[in-house]
N, C-alpha and C positions, 0 to 999 in steps of 0.2 A: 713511725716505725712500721706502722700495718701497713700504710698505704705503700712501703717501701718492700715489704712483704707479699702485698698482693699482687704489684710490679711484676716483680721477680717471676711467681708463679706462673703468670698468666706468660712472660717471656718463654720459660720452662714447658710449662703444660701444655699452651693449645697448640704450639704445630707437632706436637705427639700427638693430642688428640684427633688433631684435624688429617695428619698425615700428610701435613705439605711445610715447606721451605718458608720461611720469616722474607728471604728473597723474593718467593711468587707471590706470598702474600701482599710486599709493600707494592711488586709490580703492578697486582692488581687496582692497590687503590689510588697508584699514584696515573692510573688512565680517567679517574674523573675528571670532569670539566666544570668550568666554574658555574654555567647553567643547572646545570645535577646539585652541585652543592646546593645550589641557594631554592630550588624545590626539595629539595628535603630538611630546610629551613625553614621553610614556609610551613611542610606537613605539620615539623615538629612544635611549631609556636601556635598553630591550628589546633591541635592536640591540649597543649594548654590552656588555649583558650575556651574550649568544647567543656572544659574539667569543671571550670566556674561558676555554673551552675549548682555542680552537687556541692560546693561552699558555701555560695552564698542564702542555697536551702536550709544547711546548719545552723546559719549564722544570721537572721534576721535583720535586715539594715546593714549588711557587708553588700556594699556596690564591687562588679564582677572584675572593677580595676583594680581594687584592694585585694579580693582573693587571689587573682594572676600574681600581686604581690605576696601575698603568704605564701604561694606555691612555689615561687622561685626563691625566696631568702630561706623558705624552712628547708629546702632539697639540699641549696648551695651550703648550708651551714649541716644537714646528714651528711652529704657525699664528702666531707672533708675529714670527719672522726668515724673512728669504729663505735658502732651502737650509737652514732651521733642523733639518731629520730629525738633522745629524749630535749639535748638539746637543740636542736631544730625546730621542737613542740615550744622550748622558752624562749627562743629568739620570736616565731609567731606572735605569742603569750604577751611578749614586752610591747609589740607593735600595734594588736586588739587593742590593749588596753590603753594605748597613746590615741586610739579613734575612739575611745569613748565606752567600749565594750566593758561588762563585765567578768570579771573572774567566773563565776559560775558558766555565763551563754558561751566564755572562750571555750571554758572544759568539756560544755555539751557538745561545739563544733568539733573538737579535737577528738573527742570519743566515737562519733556518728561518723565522722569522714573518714578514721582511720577503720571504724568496723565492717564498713560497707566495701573498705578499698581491698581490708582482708579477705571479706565473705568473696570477690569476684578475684584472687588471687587465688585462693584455694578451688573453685567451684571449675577454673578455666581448664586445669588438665583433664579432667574427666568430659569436659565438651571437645575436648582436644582428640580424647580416644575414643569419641563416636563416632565424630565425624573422618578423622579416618577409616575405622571397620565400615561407615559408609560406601567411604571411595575406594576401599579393596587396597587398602596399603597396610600395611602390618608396620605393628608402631615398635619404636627400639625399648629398651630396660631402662632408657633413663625418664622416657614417658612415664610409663607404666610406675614407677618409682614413684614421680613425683606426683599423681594421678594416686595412688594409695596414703599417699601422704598429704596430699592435700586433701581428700574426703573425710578422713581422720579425725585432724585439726579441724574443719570445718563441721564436723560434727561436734567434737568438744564445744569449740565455740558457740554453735546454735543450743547448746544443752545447757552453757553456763546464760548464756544471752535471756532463752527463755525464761531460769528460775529469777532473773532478775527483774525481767521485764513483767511477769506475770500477775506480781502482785508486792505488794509492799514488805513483805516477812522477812525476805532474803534480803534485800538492800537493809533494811532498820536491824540486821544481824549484825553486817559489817559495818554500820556505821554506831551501833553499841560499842563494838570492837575500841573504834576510835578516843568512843567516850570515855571507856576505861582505859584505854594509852594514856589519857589527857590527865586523868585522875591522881595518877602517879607519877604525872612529869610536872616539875613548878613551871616548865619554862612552857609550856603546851596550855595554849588560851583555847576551848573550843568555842564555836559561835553559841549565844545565849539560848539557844532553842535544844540545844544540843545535836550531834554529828547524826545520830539516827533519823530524828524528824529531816535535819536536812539532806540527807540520803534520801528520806523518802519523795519530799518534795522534786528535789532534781529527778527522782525516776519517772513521777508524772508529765513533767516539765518535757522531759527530753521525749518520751511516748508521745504526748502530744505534738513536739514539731516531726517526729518523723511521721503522724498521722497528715500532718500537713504537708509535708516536705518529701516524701522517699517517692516520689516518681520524678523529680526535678535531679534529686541523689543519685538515684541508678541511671537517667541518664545522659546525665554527664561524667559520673565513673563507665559507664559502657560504651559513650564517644571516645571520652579521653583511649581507655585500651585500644579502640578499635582503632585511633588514629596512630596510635604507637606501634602497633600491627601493622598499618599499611607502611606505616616508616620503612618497617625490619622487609616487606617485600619491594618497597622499590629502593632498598642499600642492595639486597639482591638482586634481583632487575638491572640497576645501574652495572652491576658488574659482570653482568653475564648471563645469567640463570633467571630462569622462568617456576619459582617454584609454584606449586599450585596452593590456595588460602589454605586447605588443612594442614599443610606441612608445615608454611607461615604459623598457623594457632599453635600449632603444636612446640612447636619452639619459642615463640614468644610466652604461652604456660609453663614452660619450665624454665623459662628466664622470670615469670611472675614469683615463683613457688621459689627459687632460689634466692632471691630479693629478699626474701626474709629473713635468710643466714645471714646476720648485719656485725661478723667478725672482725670485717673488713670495712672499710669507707664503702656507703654501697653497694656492697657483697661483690664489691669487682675481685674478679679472679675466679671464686665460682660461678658467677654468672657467663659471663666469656668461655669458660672453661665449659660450662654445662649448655649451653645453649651448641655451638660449635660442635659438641658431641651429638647431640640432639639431631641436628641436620645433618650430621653425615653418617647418621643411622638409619634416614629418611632418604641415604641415594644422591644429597646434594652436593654438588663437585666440592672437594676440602679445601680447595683454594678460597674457590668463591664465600664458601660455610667462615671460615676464619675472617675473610677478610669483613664480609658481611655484617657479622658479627660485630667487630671491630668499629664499623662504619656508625652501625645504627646506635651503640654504647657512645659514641664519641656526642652523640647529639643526647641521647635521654639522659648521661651521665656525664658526661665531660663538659658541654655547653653550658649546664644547668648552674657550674659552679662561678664564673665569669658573670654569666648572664644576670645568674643569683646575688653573687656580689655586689655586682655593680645598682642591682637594685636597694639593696640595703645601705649602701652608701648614700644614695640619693633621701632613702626614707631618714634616715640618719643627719642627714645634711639639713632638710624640710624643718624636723622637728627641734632641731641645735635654737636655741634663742641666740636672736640677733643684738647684733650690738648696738646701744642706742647714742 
């Protein structure tokens, strides 16, 4: 029903926002060529691949071919439900733990990849609006927007981050918490050390692999975006227009910041919606903005699900016991 909702919208919405005909739109992208497609096939699986790095830092003894599998079955199982991340985190979850992982190193990777991918998701608009007042272009409202909203959030987050990471009190708070849930439920077993101590443990645990790990982290989340970016400037490119990389940043940070509205399979609808607006606040033809849009969504979002699939099939198939 959302995704049948988001359809709709994005039908509705972006050639209002964009100001151009769903006609010039298809005309435009129905002038690629099969060359064009299959490099921006290439960018886009380059892009994934650049990403596995900052996984397999998480995730000690995760080889870079298992995390390109994580990335692609936990996307294709988000991009199918609204709010789907959480299941997407347990499709991952099931797969770790069939290589041997445990429950705890899963929850560390899951916690450290998803914090880091937020921390450069919030941080990106506000590099977006420098570099613009750099190059003398005056940024739209929906920049500037998402550029106060994401410092914000990323504020909170470095504020909650720090009291946890700082020292043992605040974690052994919330995982007291735990211990008295447990207390009062029959059916709630905590581990024998109890939920505090193990709170506090994993917060050591997890401090030390990012003392290890967060220059491998950042960057392969800072190739991964960048190669996602170059995506969105040559689906523009392909189609006409020459934008210059700040207008590229600038749009791809508020397709980042929007990505988190997860109302939606993927936040499709506001993200097309917001981005499309973005660029043609920026001066970029609305044909090309819609269609662009369109183009570079069809690979980071559309592909991922197929692609995603079809790898979970295969992991699914590998670990099926054979008949003897």
């Amino acid at each position: 029903m959302s995704g049948a909702l988001a359809t709709g919208f994005v039908a509705v919405a972006l050639p209002k926002v964009a100001g151009a005909e769903w006609s010039a739109i298809a005309r435009a992208l129905g002038g690629l060529s099969l060359a064009q497609l299959v490099l921006l096939t290439v960018v886009w699986l380059s892009g994934l691949w650049a990403h596995t790095p900052a996984l397999t830092a998480a995730l000690p003894g995760l080889s870079h071919r298992r995390a390109l599998l994580l990335n692609l079955t936990g996307s294709f199982v988000s991009n199918l439900l609204p709010l789907g991340g959480a299941a997407g985190t347990v499709a991952n979850w099931k797969m770790a733990r069939s290589w041997g992982f445990s429950s705890p190193a899963f929850a560390r990777w899951a916690l450290l990849t998803n914090l880091f991918d937020t921390a450069l998701k919030l941080v990106l608009p506000a590099v977006a609006l420098l570099w613009l007042a750099a190059a003398g272009v005056e940024a739209g409202g929906t920049l500037n927007g998402a550029a106060y909203v994401g410092l914000g959030l990323l504020t909170f987050v470095a504020l909650v981050v720090w009291l946890l990471a700082r020292d043992d009190r605040a974690v052994r708070t919330v995982g007291a918490w735990g211990d008295v849930l447990c207390s009062h439920g029959r059916r709630l077993h905590p581990p024998a050390e109890g939920y505090a101590a193990r709170a506090a443990a994993f917060r050591r645990e997890s401090r030390a692999l990012v003392a290890d790990g967060w220059a491998r982290m950042v960057f392969g989340k800072v190739a991964y975006a960048s190669l996602q970016a170059a995506l969105l400037w040559l689906s523009l490119r392909m189609l006409g227009v020459t934008p210059s990389p700040a207008v590229v940043l600038a749009a791809f940070a508020v397709e980042r910041v929007l990505s988190l509205v997860v109302l939606t399979p993927g936040a499709t609808g506001v993200v097309e919606v917001g981005m499309t607006g973005a660029l043609a606040a920026l001066q970029v033809d609305s044909t090309v903005a819609a269609a662009g849009v369109l183009l570079y969504r069809a690979f980071t979002f559309g592909m991922e699900i197929p692609v995603g699939g079809l790898s979970m099939l295969a992991w699914s198939v590998r670990r099926s016991p054979q008949p003897v």
